[in-house]
TITINU-248975 format. One record per residue: residue in one letter; x, y, z of N, C-alpha, C in turn. Coordinates in steps of 0.1 Angstrom, whole numbers. Example, Ala and Ser with C-alpha at 12.3 -4.5 7.8 and 13.67 -1.06 7.14 Angstrom:
2
  aa   n.c1   n.c2   n.c3  ca.c1  ca.c2  ca.c3   c.c1   c.c2   c.c3
   A    132    -57     78    123    -45     78    132    -33     78
   S    128    -22     71    137    -11     71    129      0     79
This chain:
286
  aa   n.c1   n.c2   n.c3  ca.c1  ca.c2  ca.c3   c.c1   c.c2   c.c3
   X    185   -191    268    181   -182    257    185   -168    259
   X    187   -163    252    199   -150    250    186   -135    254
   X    185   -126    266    174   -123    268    177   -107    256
   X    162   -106    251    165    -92    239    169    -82    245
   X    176    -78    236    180    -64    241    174    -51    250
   X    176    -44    258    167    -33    264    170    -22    262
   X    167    -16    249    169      6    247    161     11    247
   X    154      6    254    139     20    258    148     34    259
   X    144     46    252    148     55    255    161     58    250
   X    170     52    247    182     54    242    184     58    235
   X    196     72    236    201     81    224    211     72    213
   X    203     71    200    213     59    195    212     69    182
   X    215     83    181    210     88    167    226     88    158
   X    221     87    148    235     85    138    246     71    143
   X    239     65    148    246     51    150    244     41    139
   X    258     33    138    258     23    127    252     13    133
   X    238      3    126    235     -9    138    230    -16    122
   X    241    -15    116    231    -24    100    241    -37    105
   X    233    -48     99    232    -62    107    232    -64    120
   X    226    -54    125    227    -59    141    216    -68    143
   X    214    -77    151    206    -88    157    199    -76    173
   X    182    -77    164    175    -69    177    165    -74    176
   X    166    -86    174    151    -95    176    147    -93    192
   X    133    -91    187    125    -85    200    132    -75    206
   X    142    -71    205    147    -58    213    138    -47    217
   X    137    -39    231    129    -31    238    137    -21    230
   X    130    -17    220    134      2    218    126     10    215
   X    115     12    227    102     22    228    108     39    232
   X    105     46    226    110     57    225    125     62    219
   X    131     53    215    144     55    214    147     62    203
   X    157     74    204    155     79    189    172     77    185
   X    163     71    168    177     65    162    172     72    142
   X    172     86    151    171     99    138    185     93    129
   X    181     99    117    198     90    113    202     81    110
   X    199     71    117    206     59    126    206     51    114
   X    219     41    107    215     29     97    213     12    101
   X    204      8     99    200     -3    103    197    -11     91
   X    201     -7     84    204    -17     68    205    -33     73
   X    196    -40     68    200    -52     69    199    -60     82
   X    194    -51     93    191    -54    111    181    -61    107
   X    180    -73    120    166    -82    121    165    -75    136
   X    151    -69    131    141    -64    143    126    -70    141
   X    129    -84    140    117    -95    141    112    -91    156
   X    100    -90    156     91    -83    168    100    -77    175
   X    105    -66    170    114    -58    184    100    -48    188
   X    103    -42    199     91    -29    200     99    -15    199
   X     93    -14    190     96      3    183     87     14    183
   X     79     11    198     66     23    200     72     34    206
   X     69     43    198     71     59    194     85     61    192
   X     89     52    190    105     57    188    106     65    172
   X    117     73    177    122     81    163    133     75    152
   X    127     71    137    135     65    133    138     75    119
   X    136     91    122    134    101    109    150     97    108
   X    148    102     90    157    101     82    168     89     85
   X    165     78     89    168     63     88    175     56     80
   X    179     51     76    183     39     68    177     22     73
   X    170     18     68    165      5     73    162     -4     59
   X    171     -1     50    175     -8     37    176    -30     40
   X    166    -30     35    167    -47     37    168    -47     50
   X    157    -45     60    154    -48     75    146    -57     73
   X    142    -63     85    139    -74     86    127    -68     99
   X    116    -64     95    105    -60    107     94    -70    109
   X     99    -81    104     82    -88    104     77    -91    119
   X     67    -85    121     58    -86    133     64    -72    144
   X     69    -63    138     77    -56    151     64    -48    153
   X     66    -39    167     58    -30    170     57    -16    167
   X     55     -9    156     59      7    154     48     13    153
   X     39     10    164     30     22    172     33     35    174
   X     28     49    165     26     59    169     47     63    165
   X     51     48    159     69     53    153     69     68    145
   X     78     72    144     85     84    137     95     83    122
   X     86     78    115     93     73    104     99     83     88
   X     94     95     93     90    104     82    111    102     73
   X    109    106     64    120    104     51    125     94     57
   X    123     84     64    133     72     61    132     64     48
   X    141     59     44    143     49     35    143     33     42
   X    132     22     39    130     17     44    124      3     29
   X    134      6     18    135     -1      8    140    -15      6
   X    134    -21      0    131    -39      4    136    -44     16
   X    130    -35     32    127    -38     42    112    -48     41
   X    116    -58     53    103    -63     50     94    -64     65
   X     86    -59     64     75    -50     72     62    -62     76
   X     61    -73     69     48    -75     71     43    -86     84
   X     31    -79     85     30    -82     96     31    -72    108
   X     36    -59    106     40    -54    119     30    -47    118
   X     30    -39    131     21    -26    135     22    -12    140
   X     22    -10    123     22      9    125     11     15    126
   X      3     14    136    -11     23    134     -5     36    140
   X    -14     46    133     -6     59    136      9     62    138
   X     15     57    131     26     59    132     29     70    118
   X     40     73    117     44     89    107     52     78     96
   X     54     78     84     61     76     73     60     87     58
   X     56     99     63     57    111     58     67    113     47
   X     71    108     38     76    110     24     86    102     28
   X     87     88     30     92     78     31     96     70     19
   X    102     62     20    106     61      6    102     39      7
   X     98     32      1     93     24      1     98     12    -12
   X    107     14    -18    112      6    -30    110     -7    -27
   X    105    -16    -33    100    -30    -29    101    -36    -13
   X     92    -26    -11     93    -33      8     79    -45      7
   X     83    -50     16     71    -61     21     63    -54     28
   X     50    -53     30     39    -49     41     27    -61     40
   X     33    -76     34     18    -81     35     11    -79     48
   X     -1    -78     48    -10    -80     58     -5    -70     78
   X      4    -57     67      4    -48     77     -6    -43     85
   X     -5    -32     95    -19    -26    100     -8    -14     99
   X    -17     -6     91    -11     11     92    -23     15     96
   X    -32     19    102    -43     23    103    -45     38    112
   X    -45     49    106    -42     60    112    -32     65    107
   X    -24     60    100    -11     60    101     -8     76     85
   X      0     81     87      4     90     79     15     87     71
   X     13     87     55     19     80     45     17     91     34
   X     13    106     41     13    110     28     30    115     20
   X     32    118      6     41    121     -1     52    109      2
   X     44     99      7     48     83      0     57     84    -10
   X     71     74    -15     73     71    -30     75     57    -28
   X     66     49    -32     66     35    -30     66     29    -46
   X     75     23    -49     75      9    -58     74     -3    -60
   X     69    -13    -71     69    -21    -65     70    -33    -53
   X     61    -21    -46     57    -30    -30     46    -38    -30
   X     45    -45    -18     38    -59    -16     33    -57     -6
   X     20    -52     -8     11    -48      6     -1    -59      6
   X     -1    -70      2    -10    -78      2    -21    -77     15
   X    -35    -73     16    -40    -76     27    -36    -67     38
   X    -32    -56     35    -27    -45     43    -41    -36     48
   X    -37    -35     60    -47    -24     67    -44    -13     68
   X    -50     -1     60    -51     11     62    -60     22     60
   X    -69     19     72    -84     26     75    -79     38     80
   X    -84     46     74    -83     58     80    -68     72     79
   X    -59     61     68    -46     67     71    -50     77     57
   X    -34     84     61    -33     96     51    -25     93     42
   X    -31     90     26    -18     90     17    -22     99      8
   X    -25    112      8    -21    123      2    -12    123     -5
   X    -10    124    -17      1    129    -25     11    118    -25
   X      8    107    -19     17     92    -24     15     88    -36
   X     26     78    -36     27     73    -55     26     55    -51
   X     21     47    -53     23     42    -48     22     34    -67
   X     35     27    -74     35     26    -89     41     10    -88
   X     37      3    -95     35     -6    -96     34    -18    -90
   X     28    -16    -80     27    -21    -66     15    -34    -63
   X     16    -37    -52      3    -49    -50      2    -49    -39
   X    -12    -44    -37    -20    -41    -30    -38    -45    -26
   X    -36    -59    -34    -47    -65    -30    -53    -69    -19
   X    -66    -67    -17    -73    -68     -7    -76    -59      7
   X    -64    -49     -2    -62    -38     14    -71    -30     17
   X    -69    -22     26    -82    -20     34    -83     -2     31
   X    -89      4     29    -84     20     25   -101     25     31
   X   -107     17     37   -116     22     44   -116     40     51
   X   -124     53     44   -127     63     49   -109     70     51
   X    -99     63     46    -85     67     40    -86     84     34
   X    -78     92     34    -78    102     25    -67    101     16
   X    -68    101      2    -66     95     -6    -64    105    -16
   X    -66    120    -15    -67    131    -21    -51    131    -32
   X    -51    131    -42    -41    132    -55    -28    121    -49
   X    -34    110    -46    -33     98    -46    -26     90    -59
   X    -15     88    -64    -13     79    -76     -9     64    -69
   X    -17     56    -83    -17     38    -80    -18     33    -93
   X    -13     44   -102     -8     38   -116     -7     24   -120
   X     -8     20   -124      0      4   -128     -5     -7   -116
   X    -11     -6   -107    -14    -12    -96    -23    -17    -95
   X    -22    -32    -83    -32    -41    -82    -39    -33    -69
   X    -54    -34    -71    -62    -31    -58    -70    -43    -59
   X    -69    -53    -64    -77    -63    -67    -88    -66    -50
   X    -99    -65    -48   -106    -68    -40   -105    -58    -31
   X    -95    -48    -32    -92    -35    -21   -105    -32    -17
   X   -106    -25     -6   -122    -19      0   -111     -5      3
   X   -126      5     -3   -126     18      0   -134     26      2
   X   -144     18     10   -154     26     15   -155     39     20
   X   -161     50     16   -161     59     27   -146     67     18
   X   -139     61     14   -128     70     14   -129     83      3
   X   -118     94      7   -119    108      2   -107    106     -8
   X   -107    101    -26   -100    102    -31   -101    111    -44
   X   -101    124    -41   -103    134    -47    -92    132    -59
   X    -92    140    -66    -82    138    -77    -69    131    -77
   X    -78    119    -78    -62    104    -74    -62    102    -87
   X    -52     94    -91    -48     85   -102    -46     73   -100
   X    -56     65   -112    -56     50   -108    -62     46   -125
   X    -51     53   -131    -48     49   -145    -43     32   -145
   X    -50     27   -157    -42     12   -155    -39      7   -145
   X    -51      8   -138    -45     -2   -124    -55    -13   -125
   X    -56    -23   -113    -62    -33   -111    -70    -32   -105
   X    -87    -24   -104    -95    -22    -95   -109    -36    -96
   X   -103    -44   -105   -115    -55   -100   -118    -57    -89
   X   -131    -63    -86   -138    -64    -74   -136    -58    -64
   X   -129    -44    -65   -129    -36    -53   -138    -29    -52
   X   -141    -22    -38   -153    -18    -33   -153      0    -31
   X   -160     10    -38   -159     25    -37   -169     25    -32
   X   -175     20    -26   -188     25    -20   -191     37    -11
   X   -199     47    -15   -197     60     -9   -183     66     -7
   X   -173     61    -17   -160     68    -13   -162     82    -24
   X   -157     95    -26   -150    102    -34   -141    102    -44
   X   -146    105    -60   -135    102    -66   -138    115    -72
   X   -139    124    -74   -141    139    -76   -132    141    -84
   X   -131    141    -97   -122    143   -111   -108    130   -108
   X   -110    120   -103    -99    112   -103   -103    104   -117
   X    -84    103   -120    -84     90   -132    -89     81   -134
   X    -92     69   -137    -95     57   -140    -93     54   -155
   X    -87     61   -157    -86     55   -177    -76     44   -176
   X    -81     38   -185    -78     22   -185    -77     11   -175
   X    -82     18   -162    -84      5   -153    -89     -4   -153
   X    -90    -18   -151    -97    -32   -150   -107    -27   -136
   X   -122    -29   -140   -132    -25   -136   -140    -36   -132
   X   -140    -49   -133   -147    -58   -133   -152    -65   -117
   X   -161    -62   -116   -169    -66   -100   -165    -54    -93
   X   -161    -44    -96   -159    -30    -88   -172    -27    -82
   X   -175    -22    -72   -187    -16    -67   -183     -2    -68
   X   -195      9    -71   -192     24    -70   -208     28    -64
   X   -213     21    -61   -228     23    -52   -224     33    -44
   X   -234     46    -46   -230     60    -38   -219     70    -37
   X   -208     61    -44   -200     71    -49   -202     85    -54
   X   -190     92    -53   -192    107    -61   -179    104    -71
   X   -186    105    -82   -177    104    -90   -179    117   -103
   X   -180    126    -98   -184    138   -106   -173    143   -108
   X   -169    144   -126   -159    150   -130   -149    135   -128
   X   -151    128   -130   -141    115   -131   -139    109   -144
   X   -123    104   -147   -124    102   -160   -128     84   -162
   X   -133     79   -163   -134     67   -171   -132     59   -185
   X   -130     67   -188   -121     63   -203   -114     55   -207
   X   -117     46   -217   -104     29   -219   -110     21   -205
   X   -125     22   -200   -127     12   -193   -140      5   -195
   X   -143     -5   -189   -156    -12   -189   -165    -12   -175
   X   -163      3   -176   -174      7   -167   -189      4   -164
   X   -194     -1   -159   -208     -7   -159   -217      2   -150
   X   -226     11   -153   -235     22   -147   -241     11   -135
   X   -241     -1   -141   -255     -7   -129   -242    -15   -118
   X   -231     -9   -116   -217    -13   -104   -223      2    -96
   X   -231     13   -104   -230     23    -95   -243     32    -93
   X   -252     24    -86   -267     26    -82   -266     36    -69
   X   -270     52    -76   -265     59    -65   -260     69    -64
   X   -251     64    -74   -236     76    -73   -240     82    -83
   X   -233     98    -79   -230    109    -89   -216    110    -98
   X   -225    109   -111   -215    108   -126   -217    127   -136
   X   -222    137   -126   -223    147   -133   -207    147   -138
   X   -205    150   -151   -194    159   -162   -185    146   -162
   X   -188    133   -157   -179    125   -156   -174    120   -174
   X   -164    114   -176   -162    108   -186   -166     97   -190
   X   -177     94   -196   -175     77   -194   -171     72   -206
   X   -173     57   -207   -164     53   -217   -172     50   -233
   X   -166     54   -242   -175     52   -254   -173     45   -267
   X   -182     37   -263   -181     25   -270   -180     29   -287
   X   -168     17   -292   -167     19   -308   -165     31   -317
   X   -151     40   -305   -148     54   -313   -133     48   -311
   X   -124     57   -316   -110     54   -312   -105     71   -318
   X    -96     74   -311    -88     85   -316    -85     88   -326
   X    -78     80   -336    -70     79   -354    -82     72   -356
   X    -83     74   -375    -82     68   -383    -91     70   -392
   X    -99     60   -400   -109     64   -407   -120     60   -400
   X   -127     72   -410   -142     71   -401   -151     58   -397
   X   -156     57   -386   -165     44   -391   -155     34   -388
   X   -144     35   -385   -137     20   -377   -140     16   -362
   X   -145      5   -363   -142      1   -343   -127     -3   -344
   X   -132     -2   -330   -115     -7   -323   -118    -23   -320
   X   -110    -34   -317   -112    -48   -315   -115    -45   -303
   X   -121    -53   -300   -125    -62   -287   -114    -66   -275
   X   -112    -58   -262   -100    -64   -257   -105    -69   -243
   X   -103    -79   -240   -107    -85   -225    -94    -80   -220
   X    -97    -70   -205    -90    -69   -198    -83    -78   -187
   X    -69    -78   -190    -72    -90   -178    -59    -78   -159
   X    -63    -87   -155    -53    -82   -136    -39    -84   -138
   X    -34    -73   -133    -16    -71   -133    -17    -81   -131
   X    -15    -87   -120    -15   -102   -112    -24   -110   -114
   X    -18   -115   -128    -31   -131   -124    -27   -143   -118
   X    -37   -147   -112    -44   -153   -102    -38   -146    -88
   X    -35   -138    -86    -37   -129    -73    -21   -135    -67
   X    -20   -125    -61    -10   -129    -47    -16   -126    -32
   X    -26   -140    -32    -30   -137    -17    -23   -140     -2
   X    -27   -133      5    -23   -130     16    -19   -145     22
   X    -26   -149     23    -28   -166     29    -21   -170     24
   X    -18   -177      6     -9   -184      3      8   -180      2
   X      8   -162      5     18   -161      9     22   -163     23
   X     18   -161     31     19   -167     47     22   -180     47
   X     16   -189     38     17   -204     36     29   -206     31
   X     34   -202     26     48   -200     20     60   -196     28
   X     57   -191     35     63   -179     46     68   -192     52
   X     56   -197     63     57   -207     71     65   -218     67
   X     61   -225     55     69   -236     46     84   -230     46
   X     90   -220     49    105   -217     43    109   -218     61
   X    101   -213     65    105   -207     81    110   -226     89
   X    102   -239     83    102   -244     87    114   -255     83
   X    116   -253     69    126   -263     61    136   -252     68
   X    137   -240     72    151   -234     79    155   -238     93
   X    141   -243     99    142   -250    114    148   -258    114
   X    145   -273     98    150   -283     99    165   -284     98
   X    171   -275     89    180   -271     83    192   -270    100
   X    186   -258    108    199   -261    117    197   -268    130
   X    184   -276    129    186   -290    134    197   -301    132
């Protein structure tokens, strides 16, 4: 068996390495500032603290790699697929994110603010404690993820699934999370201090202890008894049987909200899936 590669430390900046084969490869510290790796399989390579600013890692292949404490700030790292690996504390500082994979990442610590992420697939993603300041993260799926005590401050998740997300504790001061999917997700004692929620799906949300003073709720089915606790001074809530236009004295119909994603894209049965391809490809060059 072919032993991985070893560039611990290696000056590889502005190097071409797109399709290169660096499964498992040692490249702890190595700085590959620059560097394009389009299309590289770095299946568990180790990428602890290495420098990968202003990057190209367009359709990479990272699942399971190591990028501890990595250096990721403006790379582009668009339908790279990530999941599974481990960037706790690692830097992706105005990174650019166009349908990358992160199911069931661990960014935890990790600095993600002025994010531009699109339709990404963070299923089950850990990110306790990290910074997404000023990220966008728009039309995205992000169920189940973890945003535990996160700072979250003018935060956009427009159009987005948080479906079962937990965000305890978190500081999401003037975020936006217009139209998004916050069923059964958890605010408990998080900050939402004049943030959006107009038109979000609200359903089994918890806001117990929340601050939600100066928050808009509007176009939702907000339920006061999801939030035993929390502060709603100047908030907007939602008001039943008015509408903007028309003649006086009209309701609006009845609309059951339903989830960007129905029936979820969970973590598991994508893993199950994962495994089922990984394995008809074993049989395959058997």
């Amino acid at each position: 068996m072919e032993q991985p590669e070893d560039l611990r430390g290696q000056d590889l900046r502005q190097q071409d390495l797109s399709g290169r084969d660096l499964r498992r490869a040692d490249l702890r510290a190595a700085d590959l500032s620059g560097a394009i790796l389009d299309d590289a399989d770095l299946e568990g390579a180790d990428l602890r603290d290495a420098i990968l600013e202003d990057a190209s890692l367009i359709g990479a292949y990272l699942v399971g790699a190591r990028l501890q404490a990595a250096h990721l700030g403006n790379a582009d790292l668009g339908e790279a697929n990530l999941s599974r690996a481990d960037l706790t504390e690692a830097s992706l500082r105005a990174a650019v994110l166009d349908a990358t994979r992160l199911i069931e990442a661990v960014l935890d610590r990790a600095d993600l603010g002025q994010v531009v992420a699109r339709d990404v697939l963070a299923v089950g993603a850990s990110l306790a404690g990290a910074c997404l300041e000023g990220a966008r993260f728009i039309r995205s799926d992000l169920s189940y993820a973890r945003f535990e005590q996160a700072r979250l401050a003018d935060f956009t998740g427009d159009r987005s699934s948080f479906h079962g997300a937990t965000f305890e504790r978190a500081d999401a001061g003037d975020a936006s999370f217009e139209f998004a999917d916050l069923s059964a997700a958890s605010f408990a004692h998080a900050v939402l201090r004049e943030a959006s929620l107009i038109g979000a799906t609200l359903q089994g949300a918890d806001f117990a202890g929340a601050d939600l003073t100066g928050a808009d709720l509007n176009w939702t089915a907000f339920d006061a008894r999801s939030a035993t606790g929390a502060r709603l001074e100047h908030a907007r809530l939602p008001q039943a049987g008015r509408i903007a236009f028309g003649p006086k004295g009209v309701v609006p119909p009845e609309i059951e909200a339903q989830p960007m994603f129905p029936g979820g894209l969970g973590a598991a049965d994508l893993a199950a899936k994962a495994s089922e391809r990984r394995r008809r490809a074993g049989g395959a060059d058997g």
